[in-house]
VOPA-276152 format. One record per residue (C-alpha): residue number from 1; x, y, z. Coordinates in steps of 0.1 Angstrom, whole numbers, plus 5000, padded with zeros to 4 digits. Each point is the difference from the previous one (the first is absolute). Layout:
residues N
<rec NUM, <X, Y, Z>>
...
END
This chain:
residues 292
<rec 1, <9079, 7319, 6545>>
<rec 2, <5034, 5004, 5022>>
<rec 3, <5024, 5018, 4991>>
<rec 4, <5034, 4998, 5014>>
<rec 5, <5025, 5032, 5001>>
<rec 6, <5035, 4989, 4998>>
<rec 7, <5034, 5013, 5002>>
<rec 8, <5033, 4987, 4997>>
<rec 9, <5017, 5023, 5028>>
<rec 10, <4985, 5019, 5025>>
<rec 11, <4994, 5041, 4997>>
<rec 12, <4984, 5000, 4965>>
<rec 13, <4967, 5015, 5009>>
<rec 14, <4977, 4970, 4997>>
<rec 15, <4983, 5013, 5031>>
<rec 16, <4995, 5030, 4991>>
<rec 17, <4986, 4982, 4965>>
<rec 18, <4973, 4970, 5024>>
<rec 19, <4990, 5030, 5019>>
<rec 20, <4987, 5020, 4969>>
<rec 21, <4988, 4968, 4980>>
<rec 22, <4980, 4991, 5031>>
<rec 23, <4985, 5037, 4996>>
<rec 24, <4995, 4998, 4963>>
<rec 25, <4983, 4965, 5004>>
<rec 26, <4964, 4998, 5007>>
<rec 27, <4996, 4970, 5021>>
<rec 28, <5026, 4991, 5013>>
<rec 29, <5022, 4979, 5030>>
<rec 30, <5033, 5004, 5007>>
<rec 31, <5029, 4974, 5015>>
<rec 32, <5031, 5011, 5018>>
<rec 33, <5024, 4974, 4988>>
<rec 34, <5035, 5021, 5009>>
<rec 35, <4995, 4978, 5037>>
<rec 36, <5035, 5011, 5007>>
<rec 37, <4995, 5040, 4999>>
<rec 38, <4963, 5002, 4994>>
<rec 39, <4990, 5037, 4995>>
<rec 40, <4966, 5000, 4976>>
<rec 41, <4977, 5002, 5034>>
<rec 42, <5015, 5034, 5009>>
<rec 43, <4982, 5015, 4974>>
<rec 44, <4970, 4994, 5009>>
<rec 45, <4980, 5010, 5038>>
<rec 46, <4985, 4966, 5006>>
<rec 47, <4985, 4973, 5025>>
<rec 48, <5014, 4964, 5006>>
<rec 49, <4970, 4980, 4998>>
<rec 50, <5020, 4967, 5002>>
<rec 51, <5032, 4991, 5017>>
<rec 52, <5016, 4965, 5001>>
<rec 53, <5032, 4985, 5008>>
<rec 54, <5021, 4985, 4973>>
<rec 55, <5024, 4968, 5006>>
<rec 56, <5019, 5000, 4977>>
<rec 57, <5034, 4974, 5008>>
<rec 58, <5010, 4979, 5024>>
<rec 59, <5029, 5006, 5030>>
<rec 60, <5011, 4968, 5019>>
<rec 61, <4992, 4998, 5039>>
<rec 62, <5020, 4981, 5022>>
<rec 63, <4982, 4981, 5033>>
<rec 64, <5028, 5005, 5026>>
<rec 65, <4981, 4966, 5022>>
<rec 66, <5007, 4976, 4968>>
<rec 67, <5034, 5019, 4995>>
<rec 68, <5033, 4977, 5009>>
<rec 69, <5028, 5028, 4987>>
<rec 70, <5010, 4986, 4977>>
<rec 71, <5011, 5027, 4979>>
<rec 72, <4988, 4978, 4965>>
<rec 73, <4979, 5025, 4990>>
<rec 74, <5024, 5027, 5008>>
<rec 75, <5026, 4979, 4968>>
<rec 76, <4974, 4996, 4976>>
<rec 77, <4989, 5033, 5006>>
<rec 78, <5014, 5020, 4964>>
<rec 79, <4987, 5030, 5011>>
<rec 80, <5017, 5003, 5035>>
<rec 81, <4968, 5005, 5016>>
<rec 82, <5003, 4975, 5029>>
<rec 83, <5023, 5006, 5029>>
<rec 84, <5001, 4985, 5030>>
<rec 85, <4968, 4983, 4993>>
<rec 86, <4980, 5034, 4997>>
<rec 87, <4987, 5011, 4967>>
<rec 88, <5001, 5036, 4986>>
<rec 89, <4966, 5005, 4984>>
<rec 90, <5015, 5030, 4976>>
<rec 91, <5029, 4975, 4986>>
<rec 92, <4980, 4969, 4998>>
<rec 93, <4989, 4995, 4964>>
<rec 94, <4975, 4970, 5011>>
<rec 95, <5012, 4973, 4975>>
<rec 96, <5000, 4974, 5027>>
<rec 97, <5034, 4983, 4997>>
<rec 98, <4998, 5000, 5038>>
<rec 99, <4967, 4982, 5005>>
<rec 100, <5008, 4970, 4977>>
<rec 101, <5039, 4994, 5025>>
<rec 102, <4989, 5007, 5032>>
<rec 103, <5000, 4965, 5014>>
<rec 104, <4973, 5012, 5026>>
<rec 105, <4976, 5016, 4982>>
<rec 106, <5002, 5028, 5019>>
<rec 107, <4999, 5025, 4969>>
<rec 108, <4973, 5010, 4984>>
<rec 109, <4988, 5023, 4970>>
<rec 110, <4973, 5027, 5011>>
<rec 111, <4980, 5029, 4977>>
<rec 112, <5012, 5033, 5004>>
<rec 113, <4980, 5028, 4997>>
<rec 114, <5019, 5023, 4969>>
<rec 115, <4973, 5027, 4996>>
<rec 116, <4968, 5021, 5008>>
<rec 117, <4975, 4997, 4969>>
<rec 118, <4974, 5029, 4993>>
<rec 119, <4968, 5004, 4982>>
<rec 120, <4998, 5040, 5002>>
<rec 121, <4969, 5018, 4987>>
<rec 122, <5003, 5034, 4988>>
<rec 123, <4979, 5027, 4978>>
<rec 124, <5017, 4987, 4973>>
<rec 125, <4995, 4958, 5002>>
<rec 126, <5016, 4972, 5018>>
<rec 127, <5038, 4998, 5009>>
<rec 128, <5017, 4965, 5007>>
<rec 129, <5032, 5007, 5017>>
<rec 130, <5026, 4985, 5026>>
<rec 131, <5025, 5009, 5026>>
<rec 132, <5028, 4973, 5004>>
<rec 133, <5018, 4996, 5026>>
<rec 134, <5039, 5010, 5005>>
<rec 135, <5022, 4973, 4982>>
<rec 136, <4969, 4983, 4992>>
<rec 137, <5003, 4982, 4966>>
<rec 138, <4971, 4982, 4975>>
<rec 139, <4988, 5030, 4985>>
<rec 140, <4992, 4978, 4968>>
<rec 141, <4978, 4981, 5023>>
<rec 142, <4983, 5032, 5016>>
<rec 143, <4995, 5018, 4963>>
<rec 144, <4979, 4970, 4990>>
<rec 145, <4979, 4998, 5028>>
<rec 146, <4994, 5037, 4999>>
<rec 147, <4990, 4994, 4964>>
<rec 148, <4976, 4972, 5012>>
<rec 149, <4986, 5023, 5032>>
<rec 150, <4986, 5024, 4974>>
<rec 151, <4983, 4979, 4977>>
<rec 152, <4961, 5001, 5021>>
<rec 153, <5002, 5037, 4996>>
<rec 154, <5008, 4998, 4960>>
<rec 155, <4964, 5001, 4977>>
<rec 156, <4995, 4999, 4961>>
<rec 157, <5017, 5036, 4990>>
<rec 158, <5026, 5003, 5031>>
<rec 159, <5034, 5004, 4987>>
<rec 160, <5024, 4987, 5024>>
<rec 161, <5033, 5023, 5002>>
<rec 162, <5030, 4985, 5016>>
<rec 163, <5027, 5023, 5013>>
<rec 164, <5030, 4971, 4994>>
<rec 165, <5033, 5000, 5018>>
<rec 166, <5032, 5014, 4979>>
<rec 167, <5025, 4977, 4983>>
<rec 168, <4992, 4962, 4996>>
<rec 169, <4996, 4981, 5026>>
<rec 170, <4976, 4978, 5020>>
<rec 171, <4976, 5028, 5005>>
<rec 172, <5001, 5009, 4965>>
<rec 173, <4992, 4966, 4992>>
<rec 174, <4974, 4998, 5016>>
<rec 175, <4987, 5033, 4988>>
<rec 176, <4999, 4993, 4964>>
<rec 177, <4990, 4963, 4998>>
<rec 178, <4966, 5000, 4989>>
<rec 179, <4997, 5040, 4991>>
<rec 180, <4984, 5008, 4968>>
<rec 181, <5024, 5029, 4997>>
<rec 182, <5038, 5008, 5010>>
<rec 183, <5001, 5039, 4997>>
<rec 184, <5039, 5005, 5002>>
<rec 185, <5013, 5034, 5012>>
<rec 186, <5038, 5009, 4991>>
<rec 187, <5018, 5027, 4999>>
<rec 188, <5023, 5018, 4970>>
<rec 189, <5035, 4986, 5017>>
<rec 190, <5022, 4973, 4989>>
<rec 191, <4991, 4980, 5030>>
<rec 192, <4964, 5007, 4995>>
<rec 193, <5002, 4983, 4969>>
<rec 194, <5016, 4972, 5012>>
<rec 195, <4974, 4995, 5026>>
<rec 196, <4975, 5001, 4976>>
<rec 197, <5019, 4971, 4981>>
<rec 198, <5000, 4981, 5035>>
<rec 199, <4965, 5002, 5008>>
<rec 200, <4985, 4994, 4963>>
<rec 201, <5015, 4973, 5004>>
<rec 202, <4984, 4986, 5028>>
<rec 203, <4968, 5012, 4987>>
<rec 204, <5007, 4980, 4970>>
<rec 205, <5003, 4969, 5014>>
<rec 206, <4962, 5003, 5018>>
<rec 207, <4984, 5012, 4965>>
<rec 208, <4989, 5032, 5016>>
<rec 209, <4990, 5028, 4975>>
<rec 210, <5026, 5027, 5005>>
<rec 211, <5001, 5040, 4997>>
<rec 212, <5029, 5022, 5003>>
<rec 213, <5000, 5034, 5016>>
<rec 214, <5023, 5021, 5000>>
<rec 215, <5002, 5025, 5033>>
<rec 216, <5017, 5037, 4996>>
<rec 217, <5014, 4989, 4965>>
<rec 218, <5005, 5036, 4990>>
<rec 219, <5031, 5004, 5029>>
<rec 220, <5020, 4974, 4973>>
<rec 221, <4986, 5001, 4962>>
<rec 222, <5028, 4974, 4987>>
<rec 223, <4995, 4976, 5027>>
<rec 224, <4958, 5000, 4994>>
<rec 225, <5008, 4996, 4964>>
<rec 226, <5022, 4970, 5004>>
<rec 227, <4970, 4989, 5025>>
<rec 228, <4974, 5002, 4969>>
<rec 229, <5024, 4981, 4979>>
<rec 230, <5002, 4972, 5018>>
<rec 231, <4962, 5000, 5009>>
<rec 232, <4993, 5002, 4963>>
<rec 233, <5023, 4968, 4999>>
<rec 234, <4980, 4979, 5024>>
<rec 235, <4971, 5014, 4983>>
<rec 236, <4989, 5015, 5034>>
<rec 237, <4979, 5034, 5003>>
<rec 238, <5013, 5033, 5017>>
<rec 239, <4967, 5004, 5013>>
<rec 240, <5013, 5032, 5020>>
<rec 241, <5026, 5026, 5001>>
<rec 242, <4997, 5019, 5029>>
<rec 243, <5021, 5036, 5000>>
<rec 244, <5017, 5014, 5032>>
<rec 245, <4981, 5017, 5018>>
<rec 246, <5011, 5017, 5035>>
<rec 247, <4960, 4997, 5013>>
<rec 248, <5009, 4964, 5004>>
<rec 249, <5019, 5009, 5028>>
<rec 250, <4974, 5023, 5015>>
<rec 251, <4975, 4967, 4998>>
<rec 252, <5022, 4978, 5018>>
<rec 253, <5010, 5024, 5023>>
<rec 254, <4959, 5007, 5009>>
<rec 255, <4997, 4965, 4993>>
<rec 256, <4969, 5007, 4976>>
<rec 257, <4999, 4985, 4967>>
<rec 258, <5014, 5018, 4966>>
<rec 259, <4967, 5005, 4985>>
<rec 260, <4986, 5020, 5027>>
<rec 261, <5023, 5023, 4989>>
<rec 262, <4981, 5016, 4968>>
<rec 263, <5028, 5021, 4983>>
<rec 264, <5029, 4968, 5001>>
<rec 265, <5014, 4989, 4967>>
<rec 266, <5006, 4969, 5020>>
<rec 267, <4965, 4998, 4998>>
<rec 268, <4990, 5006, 4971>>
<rec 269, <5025, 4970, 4987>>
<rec 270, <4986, 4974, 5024>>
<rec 271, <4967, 5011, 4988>>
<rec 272, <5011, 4991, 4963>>
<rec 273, <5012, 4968, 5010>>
<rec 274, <4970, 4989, 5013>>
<rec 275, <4984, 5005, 4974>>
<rec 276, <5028, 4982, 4979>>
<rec 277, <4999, 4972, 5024>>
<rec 278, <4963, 4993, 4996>>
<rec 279, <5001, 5001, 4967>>
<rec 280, <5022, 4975, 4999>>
<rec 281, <4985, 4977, 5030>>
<rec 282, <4966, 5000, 4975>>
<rec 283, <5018, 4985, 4969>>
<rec 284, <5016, 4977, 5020>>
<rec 285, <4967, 4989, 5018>>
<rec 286, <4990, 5000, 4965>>
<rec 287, <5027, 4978, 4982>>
<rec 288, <4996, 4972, 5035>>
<rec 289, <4963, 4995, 4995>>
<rec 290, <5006, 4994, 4961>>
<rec 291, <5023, 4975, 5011>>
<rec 292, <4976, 4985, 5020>>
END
């Protein structure tokens, strides 16, 4: 079972939510797919067992002996990263408009290394997680094979909980194709609603079973309501509805998760939901094998 946590802007809580569903969960493994700002492993005091390089793209290389000056590559060049027959690695987008004019075949199209990959073990499971480098790009690329890197370590009853990047991009992508759950956290604003729009969409389109929560919906009553409306007219379930609650700043700020601490409403909700959630997982499980 994998169960991607979503959001459609950053600052919703949906760490603070993965951290505390990884607690609740009995088994369980968990994937750092926000490969831009990754920040799930600092909860936990662990050990890299497992560190590879990632290549991720490709930046063009230029062999000065074969090079005639030409300055062809420098025309084609849409991105303005050749001058003076030298190539600047952080502009170059490595689409290779330069290796198919240079009449010497003096350009080539190399791997770049984009990020560190991690297979951290902790007290409380396996982490799959990245570092990318500065203006490094394919993080679609680096989510899926972070998915992939974790899959030996995964048995029978391992729920697999990935901490997705915000909005909807590549990373997200990759993130939710293939989950058997999109858990979406919003907030009570009018923007939080029309993230939530944005990314149902996209969860839509990959027939991904999705739940709603919504995070500190207490701070805006109107705008939760509106919320529940229009997740009663997807037919979607407000698995959660989490209530504000000032000890989530103590847990971030100690970097321990909410359910360690006992007397947190905040708790208590994401407790709630997970129960909700697994009901809801089971009749689906359910209603797919009757297909079958």
């Amino acid at each position: 079972m994998e169960i991607a946590v979503l959001s459609g802007k950053g600052g919703t809580g949906k760490t603070t939510v993965v951290t505390a569903l990884s607690e609740l969960a009995k088994k369980v493994i968990k994937v750092d797919c926000d490969v831009d700002a990754p920040n799930l492993y600092l909860f936990y005091k662990g050990m890299d067992i497992e560190k590879k390089n990632f290549y991720g793209g490709k930046k063009a290389k230029i062999n000065n002996s074969l090079c005639i000056h030409c300055e062809i590559c420098e025309e084609v060049c849409k991105f303005g990263a050749i001058k003076n027959s030298e190539i600047d690695s952080f502009t170059c987008e490595g689409c290779g408009a330069c290796v198919l004019v240079c009449p010497q075949h003096a350009i080539k199209l190399e791997d770049e290394k984009t990020a560190d990959t991690f297979i951290t073990k902790t007290e409380k499971g396996i982490i799959s997680r990245a570092i990318m480098g500065i203006g490094s790009d394919g993080s679609g690329k680096l989510v899926t094979y972070l998915r992939k890197n974790v899959k030996r370590f995964v048995e029978d009853d391992t729920i697999t909980i990935l901490d997705g990047s915000p909005g909807i991009g590549c990373s997200v992508i990759a993130s939710i194709t293939g989950a058997d759950v999109a858990l979406i956290v919003t907030e009570p604003t009018k923007s939080g609603l029309d993230d939530l729009k944005r990314i149902l969409e996209l969860s839509e389109h990959f027939d991904t079973q999705v739940m709603v929560c919504v995070n500190k919906y207490d701070i805006n009553p109107g705008m939760t309501a509106q919320i529940e409306g229009y997740a009663r007219e997807k037919n979607l379930f407000v698995v959660g509805k989490i209530p504000f609650d000032k000890t989530v700043m103590e847990s971030v700020n100690t970097l321990k998760p909410i359910t360690d601490f006992k007397d947190s409403i905040a708790r208590k909700a994401i407790e709630e939901m997970w129960v909700r959630m697994n009901s809801l997982m089971v009749i689906k499980e359910l209603q797919n094998n009757k297909k079958i």
